[in-house]
C-alpha positions as CSV (number, residue, x, y, z in Angstrom):
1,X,0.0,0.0,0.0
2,X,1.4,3.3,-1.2
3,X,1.4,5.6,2.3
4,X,0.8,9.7,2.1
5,X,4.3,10.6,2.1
6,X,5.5,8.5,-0.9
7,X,2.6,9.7,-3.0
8,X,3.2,13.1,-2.0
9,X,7.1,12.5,-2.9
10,X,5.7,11.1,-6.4
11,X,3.2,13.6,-7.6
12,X,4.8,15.4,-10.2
13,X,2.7,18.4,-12.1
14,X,0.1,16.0,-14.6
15,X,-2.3,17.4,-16.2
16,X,-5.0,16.8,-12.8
17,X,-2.5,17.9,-9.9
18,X,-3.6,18.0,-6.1
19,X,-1.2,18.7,-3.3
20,X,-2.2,18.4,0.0
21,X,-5.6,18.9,-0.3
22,X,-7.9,19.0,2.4
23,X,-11.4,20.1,3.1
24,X,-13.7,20.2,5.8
25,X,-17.9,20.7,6.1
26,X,-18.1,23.1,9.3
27,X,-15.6,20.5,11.8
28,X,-15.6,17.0,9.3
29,X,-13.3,16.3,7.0
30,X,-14.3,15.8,3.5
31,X,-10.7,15.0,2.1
32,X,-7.5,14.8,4.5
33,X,-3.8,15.9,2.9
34,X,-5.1,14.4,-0.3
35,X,-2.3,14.2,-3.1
36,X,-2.0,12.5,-6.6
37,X,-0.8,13.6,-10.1
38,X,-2.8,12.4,-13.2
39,X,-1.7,12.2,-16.9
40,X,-3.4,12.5,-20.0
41,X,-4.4,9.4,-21.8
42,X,-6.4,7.3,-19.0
43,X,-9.5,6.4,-17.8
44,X,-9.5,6.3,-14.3
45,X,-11.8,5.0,-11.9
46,X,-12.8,6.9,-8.6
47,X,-13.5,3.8,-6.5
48,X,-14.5,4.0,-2.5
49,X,-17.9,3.8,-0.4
50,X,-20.3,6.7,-0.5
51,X,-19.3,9.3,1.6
52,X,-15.2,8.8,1.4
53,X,-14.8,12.4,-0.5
54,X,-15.7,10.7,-4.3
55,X,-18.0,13.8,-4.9
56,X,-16.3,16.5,-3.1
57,X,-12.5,15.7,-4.6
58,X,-14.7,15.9,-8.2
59,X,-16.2,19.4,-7.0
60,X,-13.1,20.7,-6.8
61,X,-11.5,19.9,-10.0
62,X,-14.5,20.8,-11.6
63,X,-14.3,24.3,-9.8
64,X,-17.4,24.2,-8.6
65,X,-15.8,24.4,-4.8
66,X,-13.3,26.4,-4.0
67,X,-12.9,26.5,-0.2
68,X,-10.1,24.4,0.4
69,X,-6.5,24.2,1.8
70,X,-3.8,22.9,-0.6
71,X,-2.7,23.5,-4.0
72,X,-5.1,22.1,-7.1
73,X,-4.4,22.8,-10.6
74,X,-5.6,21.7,-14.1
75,X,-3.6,22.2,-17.1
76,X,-1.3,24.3,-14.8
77,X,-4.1,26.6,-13.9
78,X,-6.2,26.7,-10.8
79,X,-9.9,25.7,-11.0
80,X,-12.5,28.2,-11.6
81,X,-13.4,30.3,-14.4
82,X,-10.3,29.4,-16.1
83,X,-10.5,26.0,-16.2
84,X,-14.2,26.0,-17.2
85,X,-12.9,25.8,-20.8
86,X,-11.2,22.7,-20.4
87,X,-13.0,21.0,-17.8
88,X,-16.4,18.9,-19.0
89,X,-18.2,18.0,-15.6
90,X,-21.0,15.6,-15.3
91,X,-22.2,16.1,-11.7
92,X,-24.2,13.3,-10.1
93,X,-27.3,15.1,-10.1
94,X,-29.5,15.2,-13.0
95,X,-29.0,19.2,-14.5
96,X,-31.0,18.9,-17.6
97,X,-34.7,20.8,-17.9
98,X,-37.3,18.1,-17.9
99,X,-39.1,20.4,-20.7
100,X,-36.3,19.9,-23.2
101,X,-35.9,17.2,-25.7
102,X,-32.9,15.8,-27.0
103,X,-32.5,18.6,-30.2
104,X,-33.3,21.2,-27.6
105,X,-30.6,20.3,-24.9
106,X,-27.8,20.4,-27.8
107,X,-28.5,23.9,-28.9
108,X,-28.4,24.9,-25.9
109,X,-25.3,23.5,-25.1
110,X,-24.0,24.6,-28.1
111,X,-24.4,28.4,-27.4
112,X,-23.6,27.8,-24.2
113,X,-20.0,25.9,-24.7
114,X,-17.4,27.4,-27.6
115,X,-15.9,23.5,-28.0
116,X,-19.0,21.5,-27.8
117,X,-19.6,19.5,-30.5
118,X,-23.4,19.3,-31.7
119,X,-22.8,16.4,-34.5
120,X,-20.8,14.1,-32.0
121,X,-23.7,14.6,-29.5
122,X,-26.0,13.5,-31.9
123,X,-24.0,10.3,-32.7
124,X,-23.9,9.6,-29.2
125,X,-27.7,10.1,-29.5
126,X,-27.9,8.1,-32.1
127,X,-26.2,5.3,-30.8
128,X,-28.2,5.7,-27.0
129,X,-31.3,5.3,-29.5
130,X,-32.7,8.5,-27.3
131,X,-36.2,9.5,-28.1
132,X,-35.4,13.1,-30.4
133,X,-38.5,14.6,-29.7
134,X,-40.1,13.5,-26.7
135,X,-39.6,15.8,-23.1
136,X,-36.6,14.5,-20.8
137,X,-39.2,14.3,-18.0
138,X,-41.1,11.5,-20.3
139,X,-38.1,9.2,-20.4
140,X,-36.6,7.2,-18.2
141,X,-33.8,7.6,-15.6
142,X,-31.3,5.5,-17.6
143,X,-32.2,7.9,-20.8
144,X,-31.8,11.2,-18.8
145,X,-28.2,9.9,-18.3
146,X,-27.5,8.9,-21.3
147,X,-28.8,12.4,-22.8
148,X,-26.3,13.8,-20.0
149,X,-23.3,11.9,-20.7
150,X,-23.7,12.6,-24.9
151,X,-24.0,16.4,-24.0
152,X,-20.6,15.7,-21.2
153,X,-19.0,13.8,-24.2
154,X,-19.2,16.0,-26.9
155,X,-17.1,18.6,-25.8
156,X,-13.2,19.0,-27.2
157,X,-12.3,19.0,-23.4
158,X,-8.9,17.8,-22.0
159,X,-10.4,16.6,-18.5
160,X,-13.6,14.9,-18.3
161,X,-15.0,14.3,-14.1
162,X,-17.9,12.4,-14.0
163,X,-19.7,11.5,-11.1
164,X,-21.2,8.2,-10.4
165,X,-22.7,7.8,-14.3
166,X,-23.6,4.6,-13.8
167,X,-25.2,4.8,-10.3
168,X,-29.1,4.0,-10.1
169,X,-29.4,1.9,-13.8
170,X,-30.2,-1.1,-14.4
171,X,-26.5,-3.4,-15.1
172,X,-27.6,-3.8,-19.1
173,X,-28.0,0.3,-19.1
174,X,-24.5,0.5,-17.4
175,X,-22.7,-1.3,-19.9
176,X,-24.8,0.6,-22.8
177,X,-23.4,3.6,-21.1
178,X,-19.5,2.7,-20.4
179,X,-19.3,1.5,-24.2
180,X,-21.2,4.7,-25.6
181,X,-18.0,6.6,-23.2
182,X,-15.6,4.7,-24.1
183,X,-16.7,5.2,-28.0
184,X,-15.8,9.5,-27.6
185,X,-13.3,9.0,-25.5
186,X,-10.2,11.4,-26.5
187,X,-6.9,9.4,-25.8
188,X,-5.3,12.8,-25.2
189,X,-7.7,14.0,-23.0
190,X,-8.0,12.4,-19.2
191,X,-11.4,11.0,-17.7
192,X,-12.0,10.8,-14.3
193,X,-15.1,8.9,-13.3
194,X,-16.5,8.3,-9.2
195,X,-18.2,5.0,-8.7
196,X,-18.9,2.3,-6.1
197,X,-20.2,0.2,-8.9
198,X,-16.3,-1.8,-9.3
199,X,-17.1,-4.6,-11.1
200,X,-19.4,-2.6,-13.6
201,X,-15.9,-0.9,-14.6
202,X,-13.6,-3.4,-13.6
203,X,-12.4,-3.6,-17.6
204,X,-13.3,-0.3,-18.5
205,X,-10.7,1.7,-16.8
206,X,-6.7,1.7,-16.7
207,X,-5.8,3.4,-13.5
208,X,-7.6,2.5,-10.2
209,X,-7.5,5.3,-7.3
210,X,-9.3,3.9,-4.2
211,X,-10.4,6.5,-1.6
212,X,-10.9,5.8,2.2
213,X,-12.2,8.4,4.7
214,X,-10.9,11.4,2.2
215,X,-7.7,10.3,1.8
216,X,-5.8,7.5,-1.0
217,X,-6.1,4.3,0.6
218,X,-4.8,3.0,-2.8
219,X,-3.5,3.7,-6.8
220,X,-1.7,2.4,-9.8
221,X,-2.0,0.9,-13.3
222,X,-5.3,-1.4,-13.0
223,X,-3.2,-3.9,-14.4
224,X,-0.3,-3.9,-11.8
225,X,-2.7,-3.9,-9.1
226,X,-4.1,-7.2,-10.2
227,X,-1.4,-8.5,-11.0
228,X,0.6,-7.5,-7.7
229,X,-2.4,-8.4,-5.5
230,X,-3.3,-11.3,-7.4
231,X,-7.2,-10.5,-7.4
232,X,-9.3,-8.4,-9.5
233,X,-10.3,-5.0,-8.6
234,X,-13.3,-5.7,-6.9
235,X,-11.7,-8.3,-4.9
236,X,-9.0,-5.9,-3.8
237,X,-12.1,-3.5,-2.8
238,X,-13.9,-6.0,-1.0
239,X,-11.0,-7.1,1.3
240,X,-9.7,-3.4,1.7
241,X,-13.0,-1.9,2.8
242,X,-14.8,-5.0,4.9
């Protein structure tokens, strides 16, 4: 198990970098001395029980909260309005109008982002087999994220963050989902995505950072880790979390 001090010794300036990061809600801590250095070109997977700072460390890079102690930075710059142009964030909370349909969420999106990319969203769509004209509050959970994730996707980003994806859909919509990512993903970009949901990813993603109680309990090549520990990575999650 990698300890605080020799990731703190190892995390260089990536493209994601955090550096003794920690946050608090009023007296508990959210995340505690968090460090780690990410890289273009990887999927990684967010892994931990709800409630170990999944959401909160994803908040931050995405900008969205910016009372912390430490040093974050994306692309070299510090998240906030900056970063908003090379940051694509799906929060885990559905953000869409339920009066919009599909055609009506991509203009939108379109005015409202400079490198989003109306004709990839629509593949996406496409692929998804989302109703193009009916409301969003007429379909169904799994097709109000998939809508979401083809308007995340879509964007020439260099970091995407999403949050849980996957979380509250049936296990055929999950893998509908992963594939139609994995389909836009942008080697030269990096994807972060938060889940609980191991086994759903288990093959989808090449770097695994587990998260205890706001801190790295946890990290390294997907492949390593199963081969160092001998398990896969839901194995290693159920032993290191019982």
């Amino acid at each position: 198990m990698t300890t605080q001090t020799e990731r703190s010794r190892c995390a260089g300036h990536g493209l994601v970098h955090v550096d003794h990061l920690t946050k608090h809600y009023r007296k508990t801590p959210a995340l505690r001395d968090y460090s780690l250095s990410l890289d273009a070109g990887h999927i990684v997977g967010l892994m931990g029980p709800n409630g170990c700072g999944k959401t909160t460390l994803l908040k931050i890079l995405a900008g969205v909260l910016n009372d912390y102690q430490g040093q974050v930075s994306i692309d070299g710059h510090k998240p906030g309005i900056g970063t908003k142009s090379i940051v694509s964030y799906l929060p885990s909370a559905a953000f869409l109008n339920g009066e919009w349909t599909v055609e009506r969420a991509i203009n939108i999106y379109s005015r409202f982002f400079a490198d989003f990319e109306p004709e990839r969203a629509r593949t996406m769509v496409d692929f998804f087999k989302l109703p193009e004209n009916r409301p969003l509050s007429e379909m169904s959970k799994g097709m109000g994220e998939k809508l979401q994730i083809s308007l995340i996707m879509a964007r020439k980003a260099k970091v995407f963050l999403l949050d849980e994806p996957i979380s509250g859909v049936d296990p055929a919509t999950r893998d509908i989902i992963l594939e139609g990512i994995l389909r836009e993903f942008n080697p030269e970009s990096l994807l972060i995505m938060s889940t609980h949901l191991i086994s759903d990813i288990e093959h989808f993603v090449d770097y695994a950072l587990f998260m205890k109680e706001g801190q790295v309990l946890l990290h390294g090549d997907a492949d390593d880790l199963r081969a160092t520990r001998g398990d896969s990575l839901d194995a290693i999650f159920r032993k290191e979390y019982r």
